[in-house]
C-alpha positions as CSV (number, residue, x, y, z in Angstrom):
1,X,-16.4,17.2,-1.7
2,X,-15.5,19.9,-4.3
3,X,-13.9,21.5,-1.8
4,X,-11.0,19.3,-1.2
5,X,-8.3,18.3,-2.5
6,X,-5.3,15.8,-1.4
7,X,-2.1,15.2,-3.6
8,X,0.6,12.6,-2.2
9,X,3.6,13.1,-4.2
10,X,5.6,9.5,-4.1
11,X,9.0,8.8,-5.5
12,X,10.1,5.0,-5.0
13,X,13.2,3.1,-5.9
14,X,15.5,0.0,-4.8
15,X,13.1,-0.4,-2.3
16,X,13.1,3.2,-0.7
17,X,10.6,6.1,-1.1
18,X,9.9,9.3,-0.1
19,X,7.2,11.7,-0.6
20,X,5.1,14.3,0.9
21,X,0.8,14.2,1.4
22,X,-0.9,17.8,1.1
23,X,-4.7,18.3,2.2
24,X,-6.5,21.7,0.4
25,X,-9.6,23.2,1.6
26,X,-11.0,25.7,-0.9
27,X,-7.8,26.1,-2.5
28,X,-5.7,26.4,0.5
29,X,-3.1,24.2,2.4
30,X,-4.8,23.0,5.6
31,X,-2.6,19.7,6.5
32,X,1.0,18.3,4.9
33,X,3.1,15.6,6.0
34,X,6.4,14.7,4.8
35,X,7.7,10.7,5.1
36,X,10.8,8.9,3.7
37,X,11.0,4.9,4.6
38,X,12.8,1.8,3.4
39,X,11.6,-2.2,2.7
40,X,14.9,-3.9,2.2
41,X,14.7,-7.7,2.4
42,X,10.5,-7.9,1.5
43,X,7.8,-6.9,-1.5
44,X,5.8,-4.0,-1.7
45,X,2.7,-6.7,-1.9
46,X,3.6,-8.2,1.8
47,X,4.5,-5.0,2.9
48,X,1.0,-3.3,2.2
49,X,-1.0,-6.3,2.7
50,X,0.2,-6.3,6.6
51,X,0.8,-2.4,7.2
52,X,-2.7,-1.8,5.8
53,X,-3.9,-4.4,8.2
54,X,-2.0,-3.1,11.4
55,X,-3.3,0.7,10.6
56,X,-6.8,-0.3,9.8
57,X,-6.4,-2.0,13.5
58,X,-5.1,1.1,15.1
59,X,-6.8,4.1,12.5
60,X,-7.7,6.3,15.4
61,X,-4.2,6.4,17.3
62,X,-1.9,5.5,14.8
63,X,0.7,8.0,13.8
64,X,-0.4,10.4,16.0
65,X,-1.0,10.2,19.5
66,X,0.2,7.0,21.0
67,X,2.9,4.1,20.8
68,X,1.3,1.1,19.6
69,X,2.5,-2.7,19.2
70,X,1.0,-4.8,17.0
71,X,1.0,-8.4,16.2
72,X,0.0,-11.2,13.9
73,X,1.3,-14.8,13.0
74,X,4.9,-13.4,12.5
75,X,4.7,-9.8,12.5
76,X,5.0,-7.2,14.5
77,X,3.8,-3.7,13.9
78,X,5.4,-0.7,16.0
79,X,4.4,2.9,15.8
80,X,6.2,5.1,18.4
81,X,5.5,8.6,18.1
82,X,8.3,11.3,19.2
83,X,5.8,13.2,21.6
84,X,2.4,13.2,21.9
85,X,1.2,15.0,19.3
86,X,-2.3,15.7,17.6
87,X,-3.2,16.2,14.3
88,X,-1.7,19.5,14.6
89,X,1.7,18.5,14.5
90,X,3.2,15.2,15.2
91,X,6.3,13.3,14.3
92,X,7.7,9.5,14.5
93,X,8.9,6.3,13.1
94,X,7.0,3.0,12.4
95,X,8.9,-0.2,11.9
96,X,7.3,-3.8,10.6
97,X,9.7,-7.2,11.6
98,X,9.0,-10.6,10.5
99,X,10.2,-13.0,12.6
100,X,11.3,-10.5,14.6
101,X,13.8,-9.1,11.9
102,X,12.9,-5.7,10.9
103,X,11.5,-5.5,7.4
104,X,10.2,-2.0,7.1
105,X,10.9,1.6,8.2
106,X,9.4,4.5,7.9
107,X,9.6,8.1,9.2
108,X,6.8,10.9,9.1
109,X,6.3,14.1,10.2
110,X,3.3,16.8,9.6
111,X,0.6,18.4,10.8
112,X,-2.0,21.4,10.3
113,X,-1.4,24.5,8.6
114,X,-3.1,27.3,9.5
């Protein structure tokens, strides 16, 4: 456990934020990924009380490998990848609508550094 580290540097405002997650192993960079997104029209609470629940749904593709549509009561969760990717580098955008109006965007893009 010592022997890692993870920082996420957030900066949020007005509904947008940006920031970038870093993974250390024994002092050096292993993994980073960079993401910038907006919530207009919603909360933060509704927003991460449904995103949580669509990625917890879809933890082993999400983000990564594989487009992914996701739905509950009025939600819909979308993940679409640019290419497949791996955990060595991948790319994409994920989107959240409520009543089919979109209420959440997000871009990311990362990988392994070797």
């Amino acid at each position: 456990e010592e022997d890692w580290f993870y920082r996420d540097l957030y900066h949020a405002g007005n509904q947008i934020f940006m920031g970038v997650e870093a993974v250390n192993f024994q002092g050096k960079p292993v993994y980073a990924m960079s993401y910038y997104g907006t919530h207009k029209g919603t909360t933060d609470e509704e927003i991460d009380r449904i995103l949580r629940e669509a990625l917890l749904a879809n933890w082993e593709i999400a983000r990564i490998w594989k487009n992914i549509e996701w739905k509950k009561d009025n939600y819909k969760y979308e993940c679409r990848p640019d290419f497949e990717g791996s955990i060595e580098e991948f790319a994409g955008i994920e989107k959240l609508f409520r009543q089919e109006k979109e209420i959440y965007r997000f871009f990311y893009a990362g990988g392994l550094i070797r």
